[in-house]
C-alpha positions as CSV (number, residue, x, y, z in Angstrom):
1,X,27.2,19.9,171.0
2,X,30.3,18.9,172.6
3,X,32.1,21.0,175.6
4,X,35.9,21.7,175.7
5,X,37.0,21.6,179.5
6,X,40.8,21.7,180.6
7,X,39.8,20.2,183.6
8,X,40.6,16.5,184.6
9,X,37.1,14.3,185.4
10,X,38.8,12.5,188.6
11,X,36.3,9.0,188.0
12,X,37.9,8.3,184.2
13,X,41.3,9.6,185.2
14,X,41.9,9.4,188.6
15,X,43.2,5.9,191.0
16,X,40.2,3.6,191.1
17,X,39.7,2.5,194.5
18,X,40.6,5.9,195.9
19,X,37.9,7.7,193.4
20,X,35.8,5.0,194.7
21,X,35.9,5.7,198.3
22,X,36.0,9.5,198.0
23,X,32.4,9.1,195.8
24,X,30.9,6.6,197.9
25,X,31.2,8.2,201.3
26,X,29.2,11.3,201.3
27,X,26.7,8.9,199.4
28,X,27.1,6.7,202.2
29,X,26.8,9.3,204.6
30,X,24.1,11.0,202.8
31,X,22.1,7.8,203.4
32,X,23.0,7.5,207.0
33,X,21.2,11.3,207.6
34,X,18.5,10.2,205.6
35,X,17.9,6.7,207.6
36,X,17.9,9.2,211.1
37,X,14.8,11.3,209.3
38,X,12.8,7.9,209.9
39,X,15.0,6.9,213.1
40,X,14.5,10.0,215.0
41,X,10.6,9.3,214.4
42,X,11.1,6.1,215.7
43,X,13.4,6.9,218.7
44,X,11.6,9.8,219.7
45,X,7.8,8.2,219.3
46,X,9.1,4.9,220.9
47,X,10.2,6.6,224.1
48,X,7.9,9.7,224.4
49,X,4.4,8.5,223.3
50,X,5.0,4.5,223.3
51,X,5.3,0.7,221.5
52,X,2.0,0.9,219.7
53,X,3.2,4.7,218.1
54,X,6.8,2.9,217.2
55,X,4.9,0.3,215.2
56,X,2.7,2.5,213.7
57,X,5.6,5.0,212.5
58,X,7.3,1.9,211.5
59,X,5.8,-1.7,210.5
60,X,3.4,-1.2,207.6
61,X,3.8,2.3,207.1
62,X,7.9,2.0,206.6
63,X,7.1,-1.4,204.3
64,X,4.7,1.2,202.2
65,X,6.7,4.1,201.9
66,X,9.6,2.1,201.4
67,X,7.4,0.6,198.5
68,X,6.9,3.8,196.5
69,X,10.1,5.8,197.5
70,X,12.3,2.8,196.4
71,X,10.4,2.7,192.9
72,X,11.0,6.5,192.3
73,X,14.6,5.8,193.2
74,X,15.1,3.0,190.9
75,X,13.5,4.7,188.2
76,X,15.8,8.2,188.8
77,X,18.4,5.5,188.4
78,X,17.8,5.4,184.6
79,X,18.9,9.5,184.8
80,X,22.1,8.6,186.6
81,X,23.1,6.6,184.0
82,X,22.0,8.8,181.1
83,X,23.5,11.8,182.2
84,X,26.7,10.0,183.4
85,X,27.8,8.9,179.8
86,X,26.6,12.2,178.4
87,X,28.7,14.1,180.9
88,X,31.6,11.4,180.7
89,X,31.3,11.6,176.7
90,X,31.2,15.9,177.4
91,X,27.9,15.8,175.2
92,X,26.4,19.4,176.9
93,X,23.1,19.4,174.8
94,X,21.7,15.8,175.9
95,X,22.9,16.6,179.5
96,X,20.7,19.5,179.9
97,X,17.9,17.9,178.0
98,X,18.5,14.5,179.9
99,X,18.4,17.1,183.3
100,X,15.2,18.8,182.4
101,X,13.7,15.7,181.6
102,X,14.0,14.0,184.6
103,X,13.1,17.0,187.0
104,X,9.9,17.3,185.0
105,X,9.5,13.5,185.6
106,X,10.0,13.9,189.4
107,X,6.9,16.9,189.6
108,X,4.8,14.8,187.8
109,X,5.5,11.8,189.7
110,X,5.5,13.6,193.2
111,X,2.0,15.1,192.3
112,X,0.1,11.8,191.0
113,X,1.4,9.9,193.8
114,X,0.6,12.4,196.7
115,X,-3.2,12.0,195.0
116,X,-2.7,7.8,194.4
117,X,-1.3,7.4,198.3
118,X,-3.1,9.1,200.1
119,X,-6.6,7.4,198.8
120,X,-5.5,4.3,198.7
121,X,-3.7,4.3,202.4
122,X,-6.4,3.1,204.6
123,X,-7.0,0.1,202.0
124,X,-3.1,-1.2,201.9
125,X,-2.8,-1.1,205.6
126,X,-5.8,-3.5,206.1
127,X,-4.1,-5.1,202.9
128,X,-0.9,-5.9,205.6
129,X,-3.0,-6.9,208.5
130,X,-2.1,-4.2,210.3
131,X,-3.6,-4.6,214.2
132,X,-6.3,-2.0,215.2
133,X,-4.7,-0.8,218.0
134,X,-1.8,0.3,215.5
135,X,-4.2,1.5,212.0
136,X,-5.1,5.3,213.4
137,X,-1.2,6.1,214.0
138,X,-0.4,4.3,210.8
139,X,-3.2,5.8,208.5
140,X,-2.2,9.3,210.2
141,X,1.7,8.8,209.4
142,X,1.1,7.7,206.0
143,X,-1.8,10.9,204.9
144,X,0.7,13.4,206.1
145,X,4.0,11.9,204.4
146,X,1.7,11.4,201.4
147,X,0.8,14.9,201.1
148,X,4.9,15.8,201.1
149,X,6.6,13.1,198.9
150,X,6.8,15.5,196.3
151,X,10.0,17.1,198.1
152,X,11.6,13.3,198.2
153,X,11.0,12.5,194.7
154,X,12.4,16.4,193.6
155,X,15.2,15.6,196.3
156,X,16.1,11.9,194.8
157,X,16.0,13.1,191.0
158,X,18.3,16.1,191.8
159,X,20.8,14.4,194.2
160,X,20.4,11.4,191.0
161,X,21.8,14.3,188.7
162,X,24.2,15.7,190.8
163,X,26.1,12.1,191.6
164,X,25.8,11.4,188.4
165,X,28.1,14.5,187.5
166,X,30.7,13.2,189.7
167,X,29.5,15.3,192.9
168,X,28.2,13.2,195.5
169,X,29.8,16.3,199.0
170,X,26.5,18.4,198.0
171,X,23.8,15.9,198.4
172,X,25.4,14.9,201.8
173,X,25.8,18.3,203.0
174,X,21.9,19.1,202.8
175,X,20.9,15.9,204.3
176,X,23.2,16.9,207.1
177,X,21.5,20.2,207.8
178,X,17.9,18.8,207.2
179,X,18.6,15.7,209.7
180,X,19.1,18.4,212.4
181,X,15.9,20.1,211.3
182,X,14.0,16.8,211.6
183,X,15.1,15.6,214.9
184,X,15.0,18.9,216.8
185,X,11.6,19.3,214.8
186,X,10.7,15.8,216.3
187,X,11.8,17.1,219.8
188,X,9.3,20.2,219.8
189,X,6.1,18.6,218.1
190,X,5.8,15.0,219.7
191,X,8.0,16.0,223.1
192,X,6.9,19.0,223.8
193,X,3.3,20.0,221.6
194,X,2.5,16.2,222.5
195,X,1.0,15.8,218.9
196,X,2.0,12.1,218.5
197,X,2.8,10.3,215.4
198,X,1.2,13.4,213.8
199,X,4.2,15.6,214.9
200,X,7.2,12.9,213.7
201,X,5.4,13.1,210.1
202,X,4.9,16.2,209.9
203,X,8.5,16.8,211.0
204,X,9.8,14.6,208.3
205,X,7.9,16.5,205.5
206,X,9.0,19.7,206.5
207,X,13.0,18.5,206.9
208,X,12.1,16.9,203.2
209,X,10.9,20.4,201.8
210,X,13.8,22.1,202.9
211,X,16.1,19.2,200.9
212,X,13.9,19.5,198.0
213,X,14.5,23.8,197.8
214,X,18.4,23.0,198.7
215,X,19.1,21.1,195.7
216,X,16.9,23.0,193.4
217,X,19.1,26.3,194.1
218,X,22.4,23.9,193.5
219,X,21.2,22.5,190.1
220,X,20.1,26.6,188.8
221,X,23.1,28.3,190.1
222,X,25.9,25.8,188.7
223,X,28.3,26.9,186.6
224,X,29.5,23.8,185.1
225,X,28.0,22.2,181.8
226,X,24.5,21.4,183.7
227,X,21.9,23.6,184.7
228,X,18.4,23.6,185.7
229,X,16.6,26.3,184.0
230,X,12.5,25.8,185.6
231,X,11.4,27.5,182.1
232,X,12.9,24.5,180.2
233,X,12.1,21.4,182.5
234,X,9.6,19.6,180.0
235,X,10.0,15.9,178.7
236,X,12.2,14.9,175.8
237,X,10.6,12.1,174.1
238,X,13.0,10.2,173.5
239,X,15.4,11.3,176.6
240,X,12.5,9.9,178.6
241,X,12.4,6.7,177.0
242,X,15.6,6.4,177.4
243,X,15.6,6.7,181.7
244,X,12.6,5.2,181.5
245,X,14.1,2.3,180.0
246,X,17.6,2.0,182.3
247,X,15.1,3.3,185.3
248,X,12.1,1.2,185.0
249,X,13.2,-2.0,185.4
250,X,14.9,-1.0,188.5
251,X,11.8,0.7,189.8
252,X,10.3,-2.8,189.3
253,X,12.6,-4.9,191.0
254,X,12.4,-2.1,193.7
255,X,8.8,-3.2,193.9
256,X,9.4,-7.0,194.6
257,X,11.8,-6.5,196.8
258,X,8.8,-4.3,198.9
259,X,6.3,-6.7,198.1
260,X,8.2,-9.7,199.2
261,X,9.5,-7.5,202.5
262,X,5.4,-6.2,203.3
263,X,4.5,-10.8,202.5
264,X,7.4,-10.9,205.2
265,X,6.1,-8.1,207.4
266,X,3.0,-9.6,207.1
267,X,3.5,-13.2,208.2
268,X,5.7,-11.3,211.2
269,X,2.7,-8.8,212.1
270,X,0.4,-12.5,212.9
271,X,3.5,-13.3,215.9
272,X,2.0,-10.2,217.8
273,X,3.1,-6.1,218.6
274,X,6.5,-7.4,220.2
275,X,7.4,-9.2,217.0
276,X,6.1,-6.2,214.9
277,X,8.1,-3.7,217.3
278,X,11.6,-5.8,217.4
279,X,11.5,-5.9,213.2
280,X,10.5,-2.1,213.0
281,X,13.7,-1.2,215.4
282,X,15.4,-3.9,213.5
283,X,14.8,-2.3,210.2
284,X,16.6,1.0,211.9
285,X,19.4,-0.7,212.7
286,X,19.7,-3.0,209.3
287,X,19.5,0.5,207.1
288,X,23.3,0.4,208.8
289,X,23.8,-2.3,206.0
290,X,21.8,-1.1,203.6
291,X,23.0,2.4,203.4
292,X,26.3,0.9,202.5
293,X,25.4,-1.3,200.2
294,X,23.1,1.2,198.2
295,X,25.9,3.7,198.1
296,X,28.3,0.9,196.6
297,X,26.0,0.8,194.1
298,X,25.2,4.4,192.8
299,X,29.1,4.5,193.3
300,X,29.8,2.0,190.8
301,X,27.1,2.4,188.4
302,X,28.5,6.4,187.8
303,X,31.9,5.2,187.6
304,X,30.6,2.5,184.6
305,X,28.5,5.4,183.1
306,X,30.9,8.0,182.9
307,X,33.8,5.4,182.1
308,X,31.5,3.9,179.4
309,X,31.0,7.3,177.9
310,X,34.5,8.5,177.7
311,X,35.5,5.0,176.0
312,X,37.7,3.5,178.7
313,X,36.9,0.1,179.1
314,X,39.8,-1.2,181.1
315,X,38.5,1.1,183.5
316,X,34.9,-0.2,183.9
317,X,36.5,-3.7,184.3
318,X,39.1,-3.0,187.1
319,X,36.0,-0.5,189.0
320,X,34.0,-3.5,189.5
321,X,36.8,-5.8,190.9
322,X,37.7,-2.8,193.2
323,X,34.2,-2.1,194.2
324,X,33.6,-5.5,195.2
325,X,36.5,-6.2,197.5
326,X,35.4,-2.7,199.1
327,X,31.6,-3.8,199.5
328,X,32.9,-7.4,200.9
329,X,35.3,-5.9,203.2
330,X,32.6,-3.7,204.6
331,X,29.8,-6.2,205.0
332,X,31.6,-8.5,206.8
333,X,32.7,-5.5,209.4
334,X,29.1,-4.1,209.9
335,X,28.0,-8.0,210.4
336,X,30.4,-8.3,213.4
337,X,29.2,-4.9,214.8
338,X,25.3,-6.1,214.6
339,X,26.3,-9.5,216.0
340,X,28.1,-8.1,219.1
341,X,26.6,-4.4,219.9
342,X,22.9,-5.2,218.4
343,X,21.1,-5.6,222.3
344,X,22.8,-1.9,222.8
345,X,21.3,-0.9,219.4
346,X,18.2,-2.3,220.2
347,X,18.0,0.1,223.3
348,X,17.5,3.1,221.1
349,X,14.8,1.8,220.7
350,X,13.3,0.2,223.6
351,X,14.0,-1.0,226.8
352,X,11.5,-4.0,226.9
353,X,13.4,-6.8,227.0
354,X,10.9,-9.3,225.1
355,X,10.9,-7.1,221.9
356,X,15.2,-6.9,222.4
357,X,15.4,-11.1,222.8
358,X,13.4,-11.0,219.4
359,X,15.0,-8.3,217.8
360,X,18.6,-10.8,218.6
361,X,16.9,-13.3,217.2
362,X,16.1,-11.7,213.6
363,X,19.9,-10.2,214.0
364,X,21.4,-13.9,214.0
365,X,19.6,-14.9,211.0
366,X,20.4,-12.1,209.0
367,X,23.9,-10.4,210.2
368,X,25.7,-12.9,209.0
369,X,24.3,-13.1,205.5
370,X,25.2,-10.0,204.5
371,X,28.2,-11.1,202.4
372,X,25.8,-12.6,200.2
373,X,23.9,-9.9,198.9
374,X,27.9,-8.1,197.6
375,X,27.8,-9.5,193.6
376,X,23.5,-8.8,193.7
377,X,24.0,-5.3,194.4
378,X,27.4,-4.6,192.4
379,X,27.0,-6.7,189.5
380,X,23.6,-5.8,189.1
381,X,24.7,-1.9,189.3
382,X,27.2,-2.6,186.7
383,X,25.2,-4.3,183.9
384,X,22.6,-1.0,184.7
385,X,25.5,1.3,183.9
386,X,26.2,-1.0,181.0
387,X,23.1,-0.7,179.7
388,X,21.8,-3.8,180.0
389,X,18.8,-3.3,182.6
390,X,16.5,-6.2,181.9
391,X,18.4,-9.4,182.9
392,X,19.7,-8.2,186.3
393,X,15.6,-7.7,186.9
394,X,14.9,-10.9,185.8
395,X,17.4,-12.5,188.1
396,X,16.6,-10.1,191.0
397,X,13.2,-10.7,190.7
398,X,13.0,-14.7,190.4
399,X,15.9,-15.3,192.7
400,X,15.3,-12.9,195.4
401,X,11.4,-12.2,195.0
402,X,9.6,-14.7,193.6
403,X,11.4,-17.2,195.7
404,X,10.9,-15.3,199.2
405,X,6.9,-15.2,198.2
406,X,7.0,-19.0,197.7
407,X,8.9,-20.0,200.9
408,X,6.5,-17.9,202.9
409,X,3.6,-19.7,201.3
410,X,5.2,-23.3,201.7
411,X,7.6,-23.8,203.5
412,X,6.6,-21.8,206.6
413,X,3.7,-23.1,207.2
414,X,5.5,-26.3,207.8
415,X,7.4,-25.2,210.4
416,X,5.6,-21.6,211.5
417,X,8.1,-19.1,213.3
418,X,10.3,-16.2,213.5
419,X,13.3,-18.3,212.4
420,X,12.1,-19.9,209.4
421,X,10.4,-16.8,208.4
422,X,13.3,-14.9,208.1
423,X,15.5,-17.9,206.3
424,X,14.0,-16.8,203.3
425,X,16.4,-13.9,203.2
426,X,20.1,-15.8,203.1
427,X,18.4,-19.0,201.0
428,X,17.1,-16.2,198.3
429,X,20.1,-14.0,198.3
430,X,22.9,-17.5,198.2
431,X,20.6,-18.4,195.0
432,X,20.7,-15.4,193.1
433,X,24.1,-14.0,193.8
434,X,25.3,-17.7,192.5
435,X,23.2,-16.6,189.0
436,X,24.5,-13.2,188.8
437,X,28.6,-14.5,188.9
438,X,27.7,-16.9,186.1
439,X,25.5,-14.1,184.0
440,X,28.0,-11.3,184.2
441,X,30.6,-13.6,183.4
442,X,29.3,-14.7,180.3
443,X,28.2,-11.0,179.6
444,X,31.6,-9.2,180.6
445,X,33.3,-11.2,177.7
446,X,31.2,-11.2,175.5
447,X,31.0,-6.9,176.1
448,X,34.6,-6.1,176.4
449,X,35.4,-8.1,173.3
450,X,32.8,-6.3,171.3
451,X,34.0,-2.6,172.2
452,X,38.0,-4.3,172.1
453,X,36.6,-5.0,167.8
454,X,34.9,-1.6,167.6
């Protein structure tokens, strides 16, 4: 069933880099309100309550959540592709299908892993060393967000659907409002009801909920060719293959990268509580990066999907040259602010000025490596909205995983630190971005020249 609209899809029509930009801010933006749900916690615990309640809201527990909510996310991924070629290719049907699928893959999810996590928390923070002084306040944190994550993964899948569609304002809009609810929510429970770590999760979940219910009423009331209709969300064999297909492999790289980051965390959590609190605050203030980079990459893998689907390959090519000159032009910019403002970043978060000479430290090795990480994110993105999901994991995994896991194992023992811990990031990310030019090289040609024959 195809749909007739008169009205002009802006990402297979519209200027490329300016499309670009107006898509990838409110995702960028988006993930900047999202980052202060876990911030706030941080800020607010840090100063109020103290350094062992920062670690606890942060260290292991961000490493684990990190660990799940990045899989869910990767595997949504495989409905942002979906639905962006059906709606690119104006194919109604498989949109609504592909729609209902996924929000019936987010319930399910969000229910087996609220029942998963929270019996298997108190063994995967002894799994990460976590100190004793710090495992109450983590185990805490971790139960409570547990018992909510259904609201992130509903959130996720149905921001995933609307992006997808071309609409990334919306998303960003309710993030906005349920920021505001989280911090002032923060305020009250940990300032002024005293209820610790306790309070920050419990904020978070109910900021989360409110997401969650926002996005829901978006997808039912829309008038456009998709719309959530909670009688019809069931799965579609074959629809679900297919996202599980694009999405899984993502999940799964999602994965390493947590498992290599909790080996990191790890090896960081043996150099003490100051080492443990710098690289929680420093994970605050890296999201910074991260935010951008992500939204790059939803960006771009939409604009392949939905320029795929409506046939224009031209288009998909000159996206990705645009999209990379945008990301490199932004990494190097939010490198220079870490390297020159970081010590004032750092006092968000404390004001100890052991944990701020270490947090410097990590800065300096990282910052600048940033640049690096451009053609892993974008490339791999692309070949995603491509369709071709299993060699970007492969490469991801060996050359930025596997790699990590065996210079912790090897080479730091040989010369045991901060510094030569956190190497492994710019070494792993020089490596693979080097295999990814060469792959999607080859790839590109051979892909362009197959749908030039067709």
């Amino acid at each position: 069933m195809k749909h007739t609209d008169n009205s002009v899809n802006q990402i297979t029509e519209g200027v490329i880099w300016k499309q670009l930009l107006i898509f990838f801010f409110p995702i960028m933006l988006g993930t900047l309100f999202q980052q202060l749900y876990n911030t706030a916690d941080a800020v607010v615990v840090g100063r109020f309550v103290g350094t062992e309640a920062l670690a606890a809201v942060g260290g292991s527990t961000g490493q684990i959540v990190n660990l799940i909510v990045n899989f869910f996310v990767g595997l949504a991924s495989g409905a942002t592709v979906i639905i962006a070629r059906y709606y690119g290719a104006k194919n109604q049907r498989d949109l609504n299908d592909a729609l209902h699928t996924a929000a019936a893959l987010s319930l399910v999810g969000g229910i087996l892993t609220t029942i998963v996590g929270i019996a298997a928390t108190p063994a995967m923070l002894r799994l990460m060393k976590t100190p004793e002084n710090v495992m109450e306040g983590s185990q805490t944190y971790l139960s409570i967000y547990f018992a909510g994550i259904l609201f992130v993964f509903i959130y996720n899948v149905g921001s995933a659907i609307l992006r997808a569609v071309g609409d990334s304002k919306r998303p960003l809009y309710f993030l906005i409002v349920c920021c505001f609810i989280n911090i002032f929510l923060d305020i009250v429970l940990v300032v002024f009801f005293h209820m610790g770590v306790a309070g920050a999760a419990i904020a978070t979940v109910i900021s989360q909920a409110v997401s969650a219910v926002l996005v829901i009423i978006v997808l039912m009331r829309s008038t456009d060719m998709y719309r959530l209709v909670p009688k019809q969300i069931r799965f579609h064999k074959f629809l679900l293959v297919s996202i599980i297909t694009i999405g899984l492999p993502a999940g799964i790289q999602s994965i390493m990268y947590n498992i290599s980051n909790m080996i990191i965390q790890t090896s960081l959590n043996g150099l003490g509580t100051d080492t443990m609190a710098a690289y929680t605050a420093f994970g605050k203030i890296d999201a910074i990066y991260w935010m951008i980079s992500g939204a790059f990459s939803v960006s771009i893998m939409t604009f392949i999907g939905q320029n795929y689907g409506a046939g224009k390959y031209d288009r998909m090519k000159k996206s990705v040259k645009v999209c990379l000159l945008l990301d490199f032009i932004a990494s190097i910019l939010v490198s220079a602010l870490l390297l020159f403002l970081g010590q004032f970043l750092f006092r968000l978060f404390t004001t100890d000025p052991d944990v701020i000479k270490i947090g410097m430290q990590i800065i300096h090795v990282i910052a600048p490596s940033y640049v690096l990480f451009i053609f892993i994110e974008i490339l791999s993105s692309t070949l995603r909205g491509m369709g071709n999901v299993l060699a970007p994991m492969l490469m991801t995994c060996g050359g930025v995983c596997i790699l990590r896991i065996l210079w912790i194992f090897f080479v730091v023992p040989l010369a045991p630190g901060i510094s030569s811990i956190l190497l492994s990031y710019p070494i792993s990310w020089a490596l693979t971005a080097v295999l990814f030019i060469i792959y999607y090289y080859r790839y590109q040609k051979k892909f362009f020249r197959a749908h030039a024959e067709s």
